[in-house]
C-alpha positions in Angstrom: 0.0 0.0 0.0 1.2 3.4 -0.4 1.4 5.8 2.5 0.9 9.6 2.5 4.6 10.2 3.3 5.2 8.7 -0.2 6.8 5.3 0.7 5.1 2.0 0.2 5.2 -0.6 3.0 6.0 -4.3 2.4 3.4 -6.8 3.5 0.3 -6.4 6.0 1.9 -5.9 9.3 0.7 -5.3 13.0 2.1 -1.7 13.8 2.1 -0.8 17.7 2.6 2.7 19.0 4.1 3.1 22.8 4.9 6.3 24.2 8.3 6.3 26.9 9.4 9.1 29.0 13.0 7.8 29.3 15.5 9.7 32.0 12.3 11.2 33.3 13.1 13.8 31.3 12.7 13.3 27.4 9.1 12.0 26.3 9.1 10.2 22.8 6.8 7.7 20.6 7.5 4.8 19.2 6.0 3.1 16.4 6.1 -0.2 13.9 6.4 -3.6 13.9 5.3 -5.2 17.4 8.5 -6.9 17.8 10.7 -3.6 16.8 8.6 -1.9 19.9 9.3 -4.9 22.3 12.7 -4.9 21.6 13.2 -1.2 21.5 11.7 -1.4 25.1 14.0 -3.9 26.5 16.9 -1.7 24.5 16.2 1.3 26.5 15.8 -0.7 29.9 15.8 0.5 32.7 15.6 3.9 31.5 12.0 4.2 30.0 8.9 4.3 31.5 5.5 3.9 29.2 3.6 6.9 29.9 -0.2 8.2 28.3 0.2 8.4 24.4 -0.1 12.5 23.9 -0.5 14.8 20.7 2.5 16.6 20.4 5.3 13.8 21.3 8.0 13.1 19.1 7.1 10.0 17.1 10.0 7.6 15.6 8.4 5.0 13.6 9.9 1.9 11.9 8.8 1.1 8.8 9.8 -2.0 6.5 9.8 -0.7 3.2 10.8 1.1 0.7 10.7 5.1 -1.2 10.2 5.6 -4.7 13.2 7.0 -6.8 10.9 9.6 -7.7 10.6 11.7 -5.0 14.4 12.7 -4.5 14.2 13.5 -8.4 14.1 17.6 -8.0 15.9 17.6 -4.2 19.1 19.3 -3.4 21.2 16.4 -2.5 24.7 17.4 -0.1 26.5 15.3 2.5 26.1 15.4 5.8 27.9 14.0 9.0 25.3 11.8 10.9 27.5 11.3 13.8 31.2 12.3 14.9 33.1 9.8 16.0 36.8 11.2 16.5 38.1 7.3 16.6 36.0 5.3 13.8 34.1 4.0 16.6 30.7 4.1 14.4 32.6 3.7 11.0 28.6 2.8 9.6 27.2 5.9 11.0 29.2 8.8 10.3 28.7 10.3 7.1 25.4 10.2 5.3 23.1 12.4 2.5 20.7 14.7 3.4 17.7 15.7 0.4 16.0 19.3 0.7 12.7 19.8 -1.4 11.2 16.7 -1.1 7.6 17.2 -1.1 6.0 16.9 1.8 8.7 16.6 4.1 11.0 19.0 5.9 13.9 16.7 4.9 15.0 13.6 4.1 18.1 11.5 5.2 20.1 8.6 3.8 22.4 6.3 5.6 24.3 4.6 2.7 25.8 2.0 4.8 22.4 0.7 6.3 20.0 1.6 3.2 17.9 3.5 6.1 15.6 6.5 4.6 15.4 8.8 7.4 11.9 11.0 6.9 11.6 14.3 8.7 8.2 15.8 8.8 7.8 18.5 12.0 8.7 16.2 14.6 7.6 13.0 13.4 10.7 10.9 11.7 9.8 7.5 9.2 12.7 5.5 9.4 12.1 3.4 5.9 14.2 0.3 4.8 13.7 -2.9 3.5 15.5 -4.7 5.9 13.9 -4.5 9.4 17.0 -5.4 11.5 19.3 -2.2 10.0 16.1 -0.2 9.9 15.5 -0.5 13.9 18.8 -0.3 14.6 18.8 3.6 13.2 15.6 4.1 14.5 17.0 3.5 18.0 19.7 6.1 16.5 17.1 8.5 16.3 15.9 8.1 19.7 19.4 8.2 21.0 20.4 11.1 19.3 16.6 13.2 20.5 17.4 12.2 23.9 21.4 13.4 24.0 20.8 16.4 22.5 17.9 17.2 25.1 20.9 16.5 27.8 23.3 18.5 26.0 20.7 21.5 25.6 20.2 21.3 29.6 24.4 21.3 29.7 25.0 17.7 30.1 28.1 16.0 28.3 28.5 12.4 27.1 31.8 10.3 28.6 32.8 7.0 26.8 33.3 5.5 30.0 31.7 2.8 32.0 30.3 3.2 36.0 29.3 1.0 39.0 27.9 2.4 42.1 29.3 2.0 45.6 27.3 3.3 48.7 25.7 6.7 47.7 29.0 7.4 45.1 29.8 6.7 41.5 32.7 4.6 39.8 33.6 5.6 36.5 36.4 3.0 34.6 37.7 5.5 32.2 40.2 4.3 28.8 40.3 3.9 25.3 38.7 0.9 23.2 39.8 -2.0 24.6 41.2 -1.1 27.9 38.8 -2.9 29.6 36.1 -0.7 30.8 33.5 -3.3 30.6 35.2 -6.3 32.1 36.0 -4.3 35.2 32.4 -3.0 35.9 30.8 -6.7 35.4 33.8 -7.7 37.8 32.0 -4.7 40.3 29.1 -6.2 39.7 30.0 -9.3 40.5 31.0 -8.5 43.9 27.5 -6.8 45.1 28.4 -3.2 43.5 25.2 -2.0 41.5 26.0 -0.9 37.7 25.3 2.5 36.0 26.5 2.2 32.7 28.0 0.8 30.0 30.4 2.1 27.3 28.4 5.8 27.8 27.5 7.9 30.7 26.1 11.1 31.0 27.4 13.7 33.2 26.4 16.6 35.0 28.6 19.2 36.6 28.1 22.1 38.6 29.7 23.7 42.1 28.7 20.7 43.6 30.5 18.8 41.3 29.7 16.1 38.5 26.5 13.3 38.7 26.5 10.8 36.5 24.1 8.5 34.6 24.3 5.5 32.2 23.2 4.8 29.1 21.0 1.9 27.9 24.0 0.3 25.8 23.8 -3.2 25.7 26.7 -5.6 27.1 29.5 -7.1 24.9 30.2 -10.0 27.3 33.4 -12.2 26.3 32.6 -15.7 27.4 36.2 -17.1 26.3 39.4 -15.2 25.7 39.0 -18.0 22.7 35.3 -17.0 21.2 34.1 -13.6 20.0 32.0 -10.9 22.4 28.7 -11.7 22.6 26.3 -8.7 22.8 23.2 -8.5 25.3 20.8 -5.8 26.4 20.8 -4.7 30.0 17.3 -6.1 30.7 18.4 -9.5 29.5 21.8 -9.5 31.7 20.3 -8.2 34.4 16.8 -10.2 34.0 14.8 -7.0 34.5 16.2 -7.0 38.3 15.9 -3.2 39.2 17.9 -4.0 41.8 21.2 -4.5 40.5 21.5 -1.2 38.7 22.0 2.5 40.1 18.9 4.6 37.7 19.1 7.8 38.8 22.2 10.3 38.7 25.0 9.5 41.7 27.7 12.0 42.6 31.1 11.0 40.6 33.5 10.5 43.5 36.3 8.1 41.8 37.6 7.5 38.2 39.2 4.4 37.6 41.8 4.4 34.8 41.8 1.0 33.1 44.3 -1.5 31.8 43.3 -5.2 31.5 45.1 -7.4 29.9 44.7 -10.9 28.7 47.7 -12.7 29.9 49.1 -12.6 32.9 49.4 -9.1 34.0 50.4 -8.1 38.1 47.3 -7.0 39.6 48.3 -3.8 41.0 46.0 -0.5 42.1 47.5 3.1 42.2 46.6 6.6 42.9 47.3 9.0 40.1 48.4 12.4 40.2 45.2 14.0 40.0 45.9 16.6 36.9 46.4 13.3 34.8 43.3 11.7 36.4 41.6 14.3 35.3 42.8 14.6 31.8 42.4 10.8 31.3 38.5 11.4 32.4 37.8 14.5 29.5 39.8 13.1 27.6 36.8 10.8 27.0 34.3 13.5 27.2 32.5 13.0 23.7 31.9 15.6 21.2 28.4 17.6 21.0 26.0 15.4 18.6 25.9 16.6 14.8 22.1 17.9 14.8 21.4 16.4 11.5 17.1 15.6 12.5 16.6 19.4 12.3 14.1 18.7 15.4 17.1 19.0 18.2 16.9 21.6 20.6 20.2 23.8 20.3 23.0 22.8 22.4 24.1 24.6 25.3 26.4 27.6 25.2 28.8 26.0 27.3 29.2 22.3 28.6 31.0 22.1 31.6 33.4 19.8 31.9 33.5 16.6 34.3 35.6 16.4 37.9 36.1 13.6 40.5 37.2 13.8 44.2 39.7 10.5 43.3 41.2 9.1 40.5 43.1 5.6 40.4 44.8 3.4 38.1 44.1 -0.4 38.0 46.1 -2.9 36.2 45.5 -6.7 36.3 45.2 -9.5 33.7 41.5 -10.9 32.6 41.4 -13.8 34.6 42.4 -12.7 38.0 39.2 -10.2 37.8 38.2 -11.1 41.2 41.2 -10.1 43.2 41.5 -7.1 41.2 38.0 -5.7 42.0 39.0 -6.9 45.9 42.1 -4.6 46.0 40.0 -1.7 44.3 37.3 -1.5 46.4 39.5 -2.0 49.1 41.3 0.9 47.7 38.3 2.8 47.4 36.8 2.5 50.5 40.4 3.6 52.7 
C-alpha cells in the first residue's frame, strides 16, 4: 500500500505505538512492527517508562519498506555528518546524504551503509528500509540522538566511560577501546556493587561537582578469551532486576583508569596524580551530537566539563578479575 509520506510498505503488518518518558526527562513515541517496539523497550531498559500516548510527542516509527526514486528527483542532495566519531568507533554511522525539497517533508536522510531512509516531517521521523533489523537499529539512532541532544541543551556532556555504584557514590572506569572498561564493571558487579553504565555515561557538573548516569548500551560479554564478544541488552543481563542497577544520577566520586590485559598481567592498584586523572576522564568526554534531525533543541552555550574527588589506576590481567576488583574497592573504601 502506499502511504501519504510517499513510501510504500511491504506486507500487512501489526504496527504498535508506545509512548516512553526515558530519563524522566525526554518524552518520545515509538511506532512499527510489534516486535521492533518490544525490543526497543527492552533496549532502552531500565531507563523508560510507558507513559499516556499525547498529541504533540515526538514520534520515531519503523517502517519496513521502501521510497520511490521519484521523490528525490528535484531535491538538493549534499552530504552530511550523521555522527562524529573522533576514533571510527561508528565507521557505519558517520557520514550520510541529506535531500532538501522533497515534497511533503521537511527533509529527508540517507544512511548509505544501512539503506535507512530517514523522513523528517515536523517532529515525526519515518525511518524506511527494507531490511527491518538495520532499519530498527537507526531508528534507535534516532531516539538516542533526540534524547542526547535534550541532555546536551540542559548542559550535560557524554563520557565514553563505564560506571558501578558504591554506597551513595559513582565509579567511572575510564580508557580507550579495549582497555577494559567493561570487564572491570561486570567484575563490580559481580561483587554486590550495582551498575550505571555501560560504554556511555552522561554527566552533569556544577559547584557541587559532576552526577553521573548510564546509558542503555547493551553488554558485549566475552565468554572465552578464545570466542568472540557476545552482545546482550541490560534487561536480559540483568533479568529485569531493578535492583542491580544505580537509575538515577549519583555523585562522581572516583575515576578508575583501566588497563586489563589478557595474559598474565600483576594486579596492581595506584593513585594517580590527580591533573592526569583528570585529563584521562575529558579526555573521554565525547563531542556535541551533529544535529542532522533538524528537530534537536540547540546545544548549550557551554558544557562544563567533568571532575572527580579521586582518581586511580588499575592494572590486572582478565582472569584474576576477582582479586582485582577486591584490591580496588579495598582501595576505594580507605
Amino acid at each position: 500500500m502506499v502511504t501519504t509520506v510517499g513510501y510504500s510498505e511491504e506486507g500487512v503488518r501489526g504496527d504498535r505505538t508506545a509512548a516512553l518518558r526515558l530519563y524522566d526527562k525526554c518524552e518520545i513515541a515509538l511506532s512499527g512492527p510489534g516486535t521492533f517496539i518490544d525490543a526497543a523497550v527492552r533496549y532502552l531498559w531500565p531507563q523508560a517508562r510507558p507513559v499516556s500516548l499525547r498529541a504533540g510527542l515526538p514520534v520515531v516509527r519503523l517502517v519496513p519498506g521502501r521510497i520511490p526514486p521519484s521523490l528525490t528527483t528535484n531535491a538538493v542532495r549534499r552530504p552530511i555528518t550523521l555522527y562524529s566519531s573522533t576514533d571510527g568507533r561508528v565507521p557505519d554511522y558517520n557520514e550520510g546524504v541529506e535531500y532538501r525539497g522533497v515534497p511533503g517533508l521537511d527533509r529527508l536522510v540517507v544512511n548509505p551503509h544501512t539503506g535507512s531512509r530517514i523522513l523528517v516531517s515536523g517532529s515525526k521521523v519515518h525511518v524506511v528500509n527494507t531490511d527491518t533489523e538495520a532499519g530498527a537499529r537507526d531508528a534507535l539512532r534516532v531516539v538516542k540522538q533526540l534524547v542526547t541532544t535534550e541532555f546536551e541543551a540542559a548542559g550535560v556532556v557524554t563520557i565514553h566511560a563505564s560506571a558501578f555504584a558504591v554506597a551513595d557514590g559513582a565509579v567511572a572506569v575510564a580508557g580507550p577501546p579495549g582497555a577494559g572498561k567493561t570487564s572491570t564493571v561486570l567484575a563490580a558487579v559481580a561483587t554486590g556493587a550495582r551498575m550505571i553504565g555501560n560504554d556511555k555515561v552522561y554527566a552533569s557538573t556544577d559547584a557541587h561537582g559532576t552526577r553521573i548516569r548510564g546509558w542503555t548500551d547493551p553488554i558485549r560479554v566475552i565468554e572465552s578469551l578464545d570466542a568472540p564478544k557476545r552482545t546482550i541488552t541490560l534487561a536480559a543481563y540483568f533479568t529485569e532486576d531493578l535492583g542491580r542497577l544505580a537509575v538515577d544520577p549519583l555523585p562522581l566520586r572516583t575515576v578508575v583508569v583501566a588497563d586489563v590485559g589478557t595474559g598474565a598481567v600483576p594486579v596492581q592498584c595506584e593513585e594517580l596524580d590527580p591533573a592526569v586523572g583528570l585529563l584521562s576522564l575529558r579526555r573521554e568526554v565525547l563531542p556535541p551530537r551533529v544535529r542532522w534531525l533538524g528537530i534537536e533543541p540547540p546545544a548549550a552555550q557551554r558544557l562544563p566539563l567533568p571532575s572527580a574527588d579521586r582518581f586511580l589506576r588499575l592494572t590486572y590481567g582478565y582472569r584474576d578479575a576477582a582479586r582485582a576488583m577486591k584490591l580496588l574497592l579495598h582501595r576505594i573504601d580507605a
